[in-house]
C-alpha positions as CSV (number, residue, x, y, z in Angstrom):
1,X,136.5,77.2,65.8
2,X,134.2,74.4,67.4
3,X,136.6,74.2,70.0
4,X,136.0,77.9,71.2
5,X,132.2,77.2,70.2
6,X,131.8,74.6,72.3
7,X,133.8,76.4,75.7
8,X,131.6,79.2,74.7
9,X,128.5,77.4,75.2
10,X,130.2,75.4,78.2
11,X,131.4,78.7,80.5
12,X,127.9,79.7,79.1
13,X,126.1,76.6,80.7
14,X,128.4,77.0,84.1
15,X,127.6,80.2,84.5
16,X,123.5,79.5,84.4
17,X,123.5,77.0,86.5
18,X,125.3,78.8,88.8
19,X,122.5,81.7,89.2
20,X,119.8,79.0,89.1
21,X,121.4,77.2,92.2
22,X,121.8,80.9,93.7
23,X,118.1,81.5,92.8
24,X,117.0,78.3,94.4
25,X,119.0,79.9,97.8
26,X,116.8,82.9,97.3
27,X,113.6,81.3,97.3
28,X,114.7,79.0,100.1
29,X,115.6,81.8,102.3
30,X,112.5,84.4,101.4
31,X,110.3,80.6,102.3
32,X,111.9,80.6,105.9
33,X,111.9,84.1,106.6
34,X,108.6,84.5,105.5
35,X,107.8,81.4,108.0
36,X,108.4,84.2,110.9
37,X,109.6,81.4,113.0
38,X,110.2,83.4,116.5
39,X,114.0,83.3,117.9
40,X,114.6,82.9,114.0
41,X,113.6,86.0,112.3
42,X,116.6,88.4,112.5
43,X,119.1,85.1,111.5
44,X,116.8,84.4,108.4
45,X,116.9,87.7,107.8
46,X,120.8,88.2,107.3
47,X,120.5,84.8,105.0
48,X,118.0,86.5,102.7
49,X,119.9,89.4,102.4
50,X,122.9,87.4,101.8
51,X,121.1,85.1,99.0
52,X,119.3,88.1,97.3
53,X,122.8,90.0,97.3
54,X,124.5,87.1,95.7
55,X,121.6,86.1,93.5
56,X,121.9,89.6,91.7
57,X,125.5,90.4,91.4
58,X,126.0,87.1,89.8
59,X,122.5,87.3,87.6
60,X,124.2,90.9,86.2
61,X,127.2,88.7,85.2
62,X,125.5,86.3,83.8
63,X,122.7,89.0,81.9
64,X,125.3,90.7,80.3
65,X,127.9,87.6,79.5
66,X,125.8,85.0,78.1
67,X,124.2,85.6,74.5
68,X,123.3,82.1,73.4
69,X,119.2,82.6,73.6
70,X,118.2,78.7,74.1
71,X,120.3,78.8,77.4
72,X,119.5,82.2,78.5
73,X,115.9,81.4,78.1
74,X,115.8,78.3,79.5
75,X,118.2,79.0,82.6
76,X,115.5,82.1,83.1
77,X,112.4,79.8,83.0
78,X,114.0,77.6,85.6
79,X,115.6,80.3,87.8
80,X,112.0,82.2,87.9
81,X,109.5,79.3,88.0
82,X,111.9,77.4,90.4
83,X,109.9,80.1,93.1
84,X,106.6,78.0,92.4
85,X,108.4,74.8,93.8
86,X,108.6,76.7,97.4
87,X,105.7,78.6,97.5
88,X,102.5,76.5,96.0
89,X,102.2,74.0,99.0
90,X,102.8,74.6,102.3
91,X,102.5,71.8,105.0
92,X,101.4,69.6,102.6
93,X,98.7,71.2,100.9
94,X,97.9,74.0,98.0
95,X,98.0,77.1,98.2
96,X,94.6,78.9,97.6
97,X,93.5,79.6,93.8
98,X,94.2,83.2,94.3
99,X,97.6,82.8,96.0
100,X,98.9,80.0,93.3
101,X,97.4,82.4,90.6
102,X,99.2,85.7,91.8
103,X,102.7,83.3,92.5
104,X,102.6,82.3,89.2
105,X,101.9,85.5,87.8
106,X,104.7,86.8,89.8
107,X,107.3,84.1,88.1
108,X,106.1,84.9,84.7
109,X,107.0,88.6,85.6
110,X,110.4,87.7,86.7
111,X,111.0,85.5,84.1
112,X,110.0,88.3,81.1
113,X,112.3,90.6,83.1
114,X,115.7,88.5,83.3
115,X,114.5,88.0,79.3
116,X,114.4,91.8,79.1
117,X,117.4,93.0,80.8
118,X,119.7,90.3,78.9
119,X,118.2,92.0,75.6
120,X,118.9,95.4,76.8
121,X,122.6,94.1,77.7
122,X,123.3,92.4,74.7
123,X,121.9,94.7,72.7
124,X,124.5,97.3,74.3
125,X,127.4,95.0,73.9
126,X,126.9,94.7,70.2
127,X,125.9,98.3,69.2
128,X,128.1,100.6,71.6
129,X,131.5,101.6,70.2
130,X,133.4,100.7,73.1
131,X,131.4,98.6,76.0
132,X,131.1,99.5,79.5
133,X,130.3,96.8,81.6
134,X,129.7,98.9,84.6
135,X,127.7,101.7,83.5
136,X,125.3,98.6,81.4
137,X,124.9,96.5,84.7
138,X,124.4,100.0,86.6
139,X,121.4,100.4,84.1
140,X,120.0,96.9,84.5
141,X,120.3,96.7,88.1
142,X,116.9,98.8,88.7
143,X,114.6,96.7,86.4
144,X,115.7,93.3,88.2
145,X,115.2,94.9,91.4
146,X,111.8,96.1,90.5
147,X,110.7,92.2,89.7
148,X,112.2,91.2,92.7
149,X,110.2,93.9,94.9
150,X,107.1,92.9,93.4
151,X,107.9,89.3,94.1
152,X,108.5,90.0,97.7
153,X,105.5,92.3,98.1
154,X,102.8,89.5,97.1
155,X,104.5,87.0,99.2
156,X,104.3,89.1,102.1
157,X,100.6,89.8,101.3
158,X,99.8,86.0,101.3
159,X,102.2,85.4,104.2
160,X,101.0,88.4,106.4
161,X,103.4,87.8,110.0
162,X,99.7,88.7,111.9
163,X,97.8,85.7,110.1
164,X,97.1,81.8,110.9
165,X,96.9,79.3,108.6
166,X,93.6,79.7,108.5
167,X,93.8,83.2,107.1
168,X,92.5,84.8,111.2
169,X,94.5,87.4,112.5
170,X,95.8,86.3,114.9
171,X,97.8,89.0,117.0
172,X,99.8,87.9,120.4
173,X,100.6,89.4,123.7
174,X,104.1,90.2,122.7
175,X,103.2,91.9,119.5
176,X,100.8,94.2,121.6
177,X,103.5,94.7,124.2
178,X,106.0,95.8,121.8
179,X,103.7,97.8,119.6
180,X,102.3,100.0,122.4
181,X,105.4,100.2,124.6
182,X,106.9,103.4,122.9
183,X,103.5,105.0,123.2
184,X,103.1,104.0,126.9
185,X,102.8,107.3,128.5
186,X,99.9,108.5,125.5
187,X,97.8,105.4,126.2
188,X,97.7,106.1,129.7
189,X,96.6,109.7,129.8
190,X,93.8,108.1,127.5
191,X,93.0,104.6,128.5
192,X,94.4,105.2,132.3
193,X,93.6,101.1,133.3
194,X,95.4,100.1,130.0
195,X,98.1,97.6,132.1
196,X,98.7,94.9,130.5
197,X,100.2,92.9,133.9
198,X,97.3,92.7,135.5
199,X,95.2,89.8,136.3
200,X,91.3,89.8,134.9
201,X,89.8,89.6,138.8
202,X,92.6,93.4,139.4
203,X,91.1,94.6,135.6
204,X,87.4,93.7,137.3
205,X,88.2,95.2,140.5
206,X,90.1,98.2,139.3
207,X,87.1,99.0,136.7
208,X,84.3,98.9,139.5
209,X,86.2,100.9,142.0
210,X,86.5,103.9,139.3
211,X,82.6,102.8,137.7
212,X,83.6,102.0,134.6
213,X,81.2,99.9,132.8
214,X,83.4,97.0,131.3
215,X,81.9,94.0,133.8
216,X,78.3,95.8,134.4
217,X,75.6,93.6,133.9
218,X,71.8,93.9,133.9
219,X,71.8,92.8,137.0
220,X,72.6,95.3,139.3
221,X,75.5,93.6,141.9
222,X,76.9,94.7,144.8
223,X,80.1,97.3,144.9
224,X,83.6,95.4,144.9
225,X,85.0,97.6,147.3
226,X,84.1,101.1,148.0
227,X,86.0,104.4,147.9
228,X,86.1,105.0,151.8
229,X,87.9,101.3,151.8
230,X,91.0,102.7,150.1
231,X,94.1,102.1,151.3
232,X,95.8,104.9,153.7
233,X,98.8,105.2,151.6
234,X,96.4,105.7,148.2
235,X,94.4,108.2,150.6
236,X,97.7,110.0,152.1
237,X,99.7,110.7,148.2
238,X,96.3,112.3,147.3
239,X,95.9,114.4,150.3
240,X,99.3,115.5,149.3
241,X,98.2,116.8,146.2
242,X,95.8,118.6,147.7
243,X,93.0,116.3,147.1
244,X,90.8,115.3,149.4
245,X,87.6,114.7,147.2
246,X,87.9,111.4,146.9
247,X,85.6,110.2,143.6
248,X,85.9,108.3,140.5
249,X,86.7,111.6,138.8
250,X,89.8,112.7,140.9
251,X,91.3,109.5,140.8
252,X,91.3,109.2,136.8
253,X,92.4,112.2,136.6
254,X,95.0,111.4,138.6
255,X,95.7,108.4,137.2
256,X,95.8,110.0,134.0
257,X,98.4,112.9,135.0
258,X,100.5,111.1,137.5
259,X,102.4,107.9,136.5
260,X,104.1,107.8,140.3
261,X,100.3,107.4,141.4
262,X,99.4,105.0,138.6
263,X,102.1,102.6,139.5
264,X,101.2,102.8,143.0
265,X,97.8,102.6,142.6
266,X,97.7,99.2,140.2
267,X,100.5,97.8,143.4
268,X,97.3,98.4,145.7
269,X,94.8,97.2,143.6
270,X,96.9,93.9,143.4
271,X,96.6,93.9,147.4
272,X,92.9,94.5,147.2
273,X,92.0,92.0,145.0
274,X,92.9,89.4,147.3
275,X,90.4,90.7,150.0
276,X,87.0,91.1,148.0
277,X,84.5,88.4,147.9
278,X,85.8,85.5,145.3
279,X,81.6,84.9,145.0
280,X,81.0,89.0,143.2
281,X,84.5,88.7,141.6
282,X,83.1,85.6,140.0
283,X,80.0,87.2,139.0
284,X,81.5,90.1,137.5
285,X,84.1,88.3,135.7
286,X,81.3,86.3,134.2
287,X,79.7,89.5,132.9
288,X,82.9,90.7,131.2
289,X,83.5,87.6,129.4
290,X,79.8,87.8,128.2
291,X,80.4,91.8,127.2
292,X,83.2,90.9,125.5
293,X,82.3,87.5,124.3
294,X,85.5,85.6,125.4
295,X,86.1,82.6,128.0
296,X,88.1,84.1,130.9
297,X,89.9,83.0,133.9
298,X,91.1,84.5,136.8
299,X,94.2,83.8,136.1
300,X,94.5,85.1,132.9
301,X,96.9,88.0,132.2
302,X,95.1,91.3,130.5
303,X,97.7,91.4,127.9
304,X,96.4,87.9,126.4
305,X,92.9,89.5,127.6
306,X,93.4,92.5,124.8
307,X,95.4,90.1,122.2
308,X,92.0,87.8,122.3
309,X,89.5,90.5,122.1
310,X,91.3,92.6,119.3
311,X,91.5,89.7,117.6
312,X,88.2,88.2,117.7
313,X,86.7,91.7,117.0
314,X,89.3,91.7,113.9
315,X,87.8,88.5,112.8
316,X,84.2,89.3,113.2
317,X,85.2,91.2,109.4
318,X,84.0,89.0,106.5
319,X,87.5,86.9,104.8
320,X,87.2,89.1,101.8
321,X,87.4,92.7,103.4
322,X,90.5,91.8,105.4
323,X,91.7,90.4,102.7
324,X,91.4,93.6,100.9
325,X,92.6,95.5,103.8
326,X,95.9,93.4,103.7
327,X,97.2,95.0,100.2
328,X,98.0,98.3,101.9
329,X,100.6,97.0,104.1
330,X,101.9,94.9,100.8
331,X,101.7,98.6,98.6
332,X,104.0,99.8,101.8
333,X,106.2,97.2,101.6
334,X,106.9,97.5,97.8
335,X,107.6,101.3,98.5
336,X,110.1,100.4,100.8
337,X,111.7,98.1,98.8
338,X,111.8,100.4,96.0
339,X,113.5,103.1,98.2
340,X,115.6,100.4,99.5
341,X,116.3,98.9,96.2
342,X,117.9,101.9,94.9
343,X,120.6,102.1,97.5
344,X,121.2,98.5,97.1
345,X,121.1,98.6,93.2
346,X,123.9,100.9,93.4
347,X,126.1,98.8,95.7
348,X,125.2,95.5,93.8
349,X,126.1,97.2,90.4
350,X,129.4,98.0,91.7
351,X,130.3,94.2,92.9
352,X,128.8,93.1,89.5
353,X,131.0,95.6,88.1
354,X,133.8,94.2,90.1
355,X,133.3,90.2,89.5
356,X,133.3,91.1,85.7
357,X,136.8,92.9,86.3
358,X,137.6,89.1,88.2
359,X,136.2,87.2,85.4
360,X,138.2,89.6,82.5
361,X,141.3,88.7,84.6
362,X,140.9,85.4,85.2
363,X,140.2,85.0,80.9
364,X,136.5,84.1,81.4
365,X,135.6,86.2,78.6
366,X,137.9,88.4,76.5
367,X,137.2,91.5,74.2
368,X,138.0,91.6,70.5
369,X,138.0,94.0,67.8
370,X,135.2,94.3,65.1
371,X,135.7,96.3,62.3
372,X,132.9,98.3,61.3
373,X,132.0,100.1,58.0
374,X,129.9,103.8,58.5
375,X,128.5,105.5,55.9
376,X,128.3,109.2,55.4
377,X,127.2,111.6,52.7
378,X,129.0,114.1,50.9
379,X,128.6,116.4,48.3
């Protein structure tokens, strides 16, 4: 009898500390993806998804297998407070108040959870007739996955993927590029000078050709280039068309309608740019930059030109209202997961289901027989 006590409490002990090294993967991997290293993301990805899978098959084993409550209690503690040790400091320093404070909060959930479910599991094994281990772990499954989405949901709220360090947005060429590329053809039947491969000094030059106000001062400048100074084959594709007004209207119009045109027109623009005078380019590019209240160079691309301005605009927003803003994308996210969670809860029921076929084979744990006494009454 102490003999099979004491390999009870031992496959018991085995058993947690197998889930806690699995959570430890888990928090590892959901620190690295969350890190949104570039080149990286898509690899980290497919390790988090392989950590979380194994993390919860395992954990639905080990819920519904292990009774003793000093081991089951501590091995949750460790397995949902292990989190903190990956999440409260990051490059050497704390975590804000409110980010420790909501990561902590998080754990505690976790850890009441894995308490919860084990409950719910044993209390199935020792009041149901005949146990089902896969219709119990099928139960279960939903309520760990809830913790978990919550979890993941206020990490991704305190590790937003458009945020510094500092807490600025901080959004970058390529995001913008791959944001607005699907909608290409809508922004430019709007925003017809939206390019983002053009240089400042063909933005400035494009602008003042078609009088739009972007590097108007309060000084009134000379005209960059004038609309008689057009190039032939501009001149000759709108003649074409059948226009041969040739104003600011026409041409954004035209620009607006007719991407063939729009191409061709930025390709001249590049061509003009080059034979204006560097001294009212300079001007005018100093007037932008004070309109829009960043440092530019003629060299700069317009795509970092739009990256800096939406972000310094985004930033002009007190701390506390982005802040506030930020939980939407995190209510989203737990949505999703949710949704997700479901389909996944399913399939990770069925390889729980599946190890604890393995383990039954393998004499890991063994049914037995209890008889039990029912009363009735009869007349």
């Amino acid at each position: 009898m102490v003999e099979k006590t004491k390999a009870k409490i031992a496959k018991s002990v085995c058993l947690s500390l197998f889930c806690l090294m699995l959570a430890i993967f888990l928090w590892y991997w959901l620190r690295e993806f969350f890190y949104w290293q570039e080149g990286r993301i898509i690899l980290d990805l497919i390790y988090l998804i392989a950590s979380l899978s194994l993390f919860v098959v395992f954990s639905l084993v080990y819920l519904t297998l292990v009774e003793n409550r000093k081991i089951i209690t501590t091995a949750n503690l460790f397995m949902a407070f292990s989190f903190l040790v990956f999440f409260l400091r990051e490059n050497g320093s704390w975590q804000n108040i409110v980010a420790v404070i909501s990561y902590v909060v998080s754990s505690f959930i976790v850890f009441i959870i894995l308490n919860s479910v084990n409950r719910n599991l044993l209390y199935e094994r020792k009041n149901s007739i005949v146990f089902h281990p896969g219709k119990s772990v099928l139960k279960a499954a939903p309520t760990l996955m809830m913790a978990l989405a919550i979890l993941f949901s206020v990490v991704f709220y305190f590790n937003f993927p458009l945020q510094n360090k500092q807490g600025d947005v901080e959004i970058k060429e390529e995001h913008l590029e791959k944001a607005t590329k699907p909608f290409g053809g809508l922004i430019n039947r709007y925003i017809p000078v939206y390019n983002l491969n053009m240089s400042v000094d063909q933005f400035i030059v494009l602008t003042s050709l078609l009088g739009l106000p972007f590097a108007m001062g309060e000084e009134e400048m000379g005209p960059l280039i004038d609309l008689e100074e057009l190039p032939e084959g501009v001149v000759g594709y709108l003649k074409d068309k059948g226009i041969y007004d040739l104003d600011q209207s026409n041409l954004m119009q035209q620009m607006r309608e007719d991407e063939e045109f729009r191409n061709m027109f930025f390709k001249e623009i590049k061509e003009l740019t080059i034979e204006v005078s560097p001294y009212l380019v300079n001007r005018y590019r100093k007037n932008l930059s004070e309109n829009w209240g960043l440092e530019l160079d003629s060299k700069d691309r317009m795509g970092q030109v739009f990256a800096r301005l939406i972000n310094s605009k985004i930033n002009e927003i007190p701390k506390k209202i982005r802040d506030l803003f930020l939980i939407f994308p995190s209510i989203a996210l737990f949505g999703i997961l949710q949704i997700a969670f479901i389909i996944l809860g399913f399939l990770y029921s069925f390889f729980s289901w599946a190890v604890l076929i393995i383990f039954y084979k393998a004499k890991f744990y063994h049914y037995i027989k209890i008889a039990v006494e029912k009363e009735e009454i009869e007349l």
